[in-house]
N, C-alpha and C positions, 0 to 999 in steps of 0.2 A: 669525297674530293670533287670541287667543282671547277669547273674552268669559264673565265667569262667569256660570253659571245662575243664575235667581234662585229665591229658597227658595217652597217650595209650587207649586202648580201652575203650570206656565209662563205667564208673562205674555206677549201677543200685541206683537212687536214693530212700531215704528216702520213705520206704513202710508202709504206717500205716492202717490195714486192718477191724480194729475197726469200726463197721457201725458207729460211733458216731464221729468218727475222719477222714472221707472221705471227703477229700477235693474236689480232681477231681477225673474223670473218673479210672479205677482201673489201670493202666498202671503206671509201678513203677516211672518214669521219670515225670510223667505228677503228681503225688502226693504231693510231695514239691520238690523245685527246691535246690536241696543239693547232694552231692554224697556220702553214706556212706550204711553200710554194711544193707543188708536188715534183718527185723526181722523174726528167724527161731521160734519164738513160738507162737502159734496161739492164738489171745486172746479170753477167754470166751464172750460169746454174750453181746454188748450194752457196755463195757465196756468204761465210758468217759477218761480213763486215762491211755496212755501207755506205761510201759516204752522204754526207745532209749538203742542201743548199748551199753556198756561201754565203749567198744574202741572208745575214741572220734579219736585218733591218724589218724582213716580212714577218719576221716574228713578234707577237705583241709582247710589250715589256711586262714582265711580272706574271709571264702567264704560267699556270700550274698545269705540271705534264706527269702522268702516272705511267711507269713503267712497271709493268706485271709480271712478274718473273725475270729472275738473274741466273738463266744460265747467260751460256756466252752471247748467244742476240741479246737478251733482255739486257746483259751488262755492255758490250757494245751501241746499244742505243741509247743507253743511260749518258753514257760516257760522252758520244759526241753531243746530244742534247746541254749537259752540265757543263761543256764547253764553249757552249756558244756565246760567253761571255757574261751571261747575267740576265739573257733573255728568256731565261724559263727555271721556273724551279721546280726540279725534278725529286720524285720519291719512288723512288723504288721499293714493291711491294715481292714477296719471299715467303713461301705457306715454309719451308723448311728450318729450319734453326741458321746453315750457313749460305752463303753464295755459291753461285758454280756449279750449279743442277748437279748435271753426274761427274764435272770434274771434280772430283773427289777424293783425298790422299788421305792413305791410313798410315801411320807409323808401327811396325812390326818389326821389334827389336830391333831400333836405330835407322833400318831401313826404309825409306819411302814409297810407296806403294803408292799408284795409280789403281783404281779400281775400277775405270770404262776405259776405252781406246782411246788414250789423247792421241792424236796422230792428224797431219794436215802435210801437203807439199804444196810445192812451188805452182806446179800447174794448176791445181784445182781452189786453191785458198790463195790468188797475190794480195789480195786486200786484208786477208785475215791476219798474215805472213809483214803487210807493210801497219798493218796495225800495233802487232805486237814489237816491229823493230822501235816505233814510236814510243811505245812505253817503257823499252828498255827490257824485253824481255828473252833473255840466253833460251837459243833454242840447241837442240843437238841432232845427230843419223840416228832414227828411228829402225828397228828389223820387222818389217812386216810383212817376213811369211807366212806362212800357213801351216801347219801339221793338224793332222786327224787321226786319231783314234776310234775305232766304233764297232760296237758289237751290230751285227747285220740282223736284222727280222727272220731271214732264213737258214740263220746261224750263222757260226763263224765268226772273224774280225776283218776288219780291214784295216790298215793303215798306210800312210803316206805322209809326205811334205813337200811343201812348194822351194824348199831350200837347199842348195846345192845344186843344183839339177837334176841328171840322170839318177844317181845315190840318194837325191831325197826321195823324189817320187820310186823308187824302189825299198824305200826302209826296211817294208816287210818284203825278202827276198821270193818269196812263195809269189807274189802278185806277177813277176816276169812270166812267170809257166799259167799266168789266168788269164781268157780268153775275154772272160766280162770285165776282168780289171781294163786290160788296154780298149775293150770297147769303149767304158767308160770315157778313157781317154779322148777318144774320136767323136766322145758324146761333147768333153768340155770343148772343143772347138767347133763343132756345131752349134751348142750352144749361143758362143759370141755371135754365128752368123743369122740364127732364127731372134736374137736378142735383139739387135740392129736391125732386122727386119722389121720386127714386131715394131718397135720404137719410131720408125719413118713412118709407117702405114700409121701409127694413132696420130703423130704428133700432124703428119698432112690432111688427115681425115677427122677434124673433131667428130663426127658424129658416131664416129666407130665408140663400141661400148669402152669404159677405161674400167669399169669394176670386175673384167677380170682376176677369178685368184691365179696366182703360183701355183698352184696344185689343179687349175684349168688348164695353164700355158702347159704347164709340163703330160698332164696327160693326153691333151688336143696333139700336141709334138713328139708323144712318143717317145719319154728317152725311160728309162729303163730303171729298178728299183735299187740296184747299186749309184746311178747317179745320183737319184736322189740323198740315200742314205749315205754316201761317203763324200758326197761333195756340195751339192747344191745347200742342204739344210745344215750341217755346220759349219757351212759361211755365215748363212744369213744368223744362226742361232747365236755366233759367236761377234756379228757386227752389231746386232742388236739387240745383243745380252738377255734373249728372252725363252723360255722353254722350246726343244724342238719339235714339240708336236703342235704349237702354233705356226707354226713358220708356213705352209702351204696356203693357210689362209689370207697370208697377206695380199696387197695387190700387186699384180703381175705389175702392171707400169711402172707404180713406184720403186719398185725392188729394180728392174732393170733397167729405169731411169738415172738408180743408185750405182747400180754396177757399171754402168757404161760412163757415167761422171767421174765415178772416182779409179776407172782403169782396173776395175775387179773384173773383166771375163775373160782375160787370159791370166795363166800361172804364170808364166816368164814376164821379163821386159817390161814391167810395172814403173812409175817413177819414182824417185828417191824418197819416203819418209822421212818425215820432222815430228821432234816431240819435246815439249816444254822442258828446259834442262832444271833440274833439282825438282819438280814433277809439277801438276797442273794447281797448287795451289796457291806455287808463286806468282804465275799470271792475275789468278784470280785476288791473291793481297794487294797488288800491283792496281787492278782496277779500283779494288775499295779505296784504297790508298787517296787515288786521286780524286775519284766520285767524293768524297767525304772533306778532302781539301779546294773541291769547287762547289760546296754547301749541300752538296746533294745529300736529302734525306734519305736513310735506307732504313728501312723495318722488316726484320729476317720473324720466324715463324706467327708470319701474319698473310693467311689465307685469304684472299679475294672471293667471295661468294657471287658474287655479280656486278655488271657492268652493265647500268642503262642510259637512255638519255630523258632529260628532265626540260623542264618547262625554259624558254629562252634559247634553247639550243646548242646547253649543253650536255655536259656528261658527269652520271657520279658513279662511284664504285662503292 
């Protein structure tokens, strides 16, 4: 798929700077293959949803734009691009069989089933939030506590929950009479304060290292092998659905970049969740829907192998 160059000096393509909506590499050309005015307002962090231009006018008529991947960015950029009236024809490319990366719903015996975290609120998602009221899509109160179960390295279990208050975090009554359970305690609110330390010191100092792992920050800071094991890693194991014996190698920034954006380093006093009512696959029919009623070409288990640029100054996949 090629896109033709536009006359006179290249025009800086479609820039979308949202970590949630990084397609390639951050090189405005190499972002999606479109030529039109770059976006001057920086979007608030994690933001799935953003707006384009209004001057579609900067867009060339008929120009062909490849969007790579439909979870929610991929179909959120689909979507405003196939909107812009007829000034680009877009295809959305999918190595999977359906839409909607990991929002994905299984039916098990009539019931509907989410199988990753759909979950977004008011403060960390408004554009995500004013997207979906756009499309008409029922949202509901989401519970996102937390409970943990866990057999401990030096035996034992521990268990807890972030719900109810006092009576969650005591589930297991035995943990009131443990001296390293309520350290732990004293550990998650240290936590929050060495978290936000850390996170000022990089984000004012580029030059400080950022490939820190989690398993650096935690052993540089000293918290203790029940934090790890009964709190810090099946957070992370359970936000990013991935075994927990990977979880230490992630990178410290990123992880606490995540946890201080979306209000994860305290147990209490979190904000309200939201979650797609009837589950996440109605959003996502919701978007075919209309991507397919504004010509948008979609092709589901067709894997992209690469993306270069070719002679005249464009690009093929």
């Amino acid at each position: 798929l090629a896109a033709p160059a536009a006359p006179g000096p290249p025009s800086p393509a479609l820039y979308i700077s949202s970590p949630l909506l990084l397609l390639r590499p951050r090189t405005p050309r190499r972002q999606c293959h479109c030529h039109c005015h770059l976006l001057t307002d920086s979007p608030p962090r994690h933001f799935a949803h953003q707006r384009l231009v209004e001057d579609q006018s900067s867009m060339e008529e008929g120009m062909r734009v490849a969007v790579v991947g439909a979870g929610v960015s991929g179909l959120a950029a689909a979507h405003e691009l196939a909107r812009a009236g007829g000034a680009a024809r877009v295809t959305v490319y999918e190595a999977e069989e359906s839409l909607g990366g990991h929002a994905r719903t299984a039916d098990v015996d009539g019931v509907q089933l989410d199988l990753g975290f759909m979950v977004f609120n008011r403060v960390t998602y408004p554009n995500m939030l004013e997207w979906f009221e756009e499309l008409g899509v029922e949202m509901e109160i989401s519970d996102m506590s937390l409970s943990v179960s866990t057999q401990l390295s030096g035996g034992g279990r521990c268990e807890w929950g972030s719900r109810n208050g006092l009576s969650g975090l005591l589930a297991q009554k035995s943990n009131a009479l443990r001296p390293a359970f309520w350290h732990m305690i004293r550990e998650i609110l240290k936590f929050k304060e060495d978290a936000l330390k850390y996170l000022e010191d990089h984000e004012s100092n580029p030059d400080l290292n950022r490939h820190e792992t989690l398993g650096q920050f935690i052993q540089t800071h000293g918290y203790s092998q029940l934090f790890q094991e009964a709190y810090l890693i099946p957070i992370c194991a359970s936000i990013w659905s991935c075994p927990s014996q990977g979880v230490l190698g992630f990178s410290a920034f990123f992880v606490l970049s995540f946890c201080r954006n979306h209000h994860l380093l305290q147990i209490f006093g979190r904000p309200q969740w939201l979650t797609v009512k009837g589950r996440s696959h109605t959003y996502v029919n919701k978007v075919r829907e209309e991507l397919e009623s504004m010509g948008c070409q979609i092709k589901t288990s067709c894997q992209v192998k690469s993306v270069s640029s070719v002679e005249g100054g464009t690009s093929s996949i």
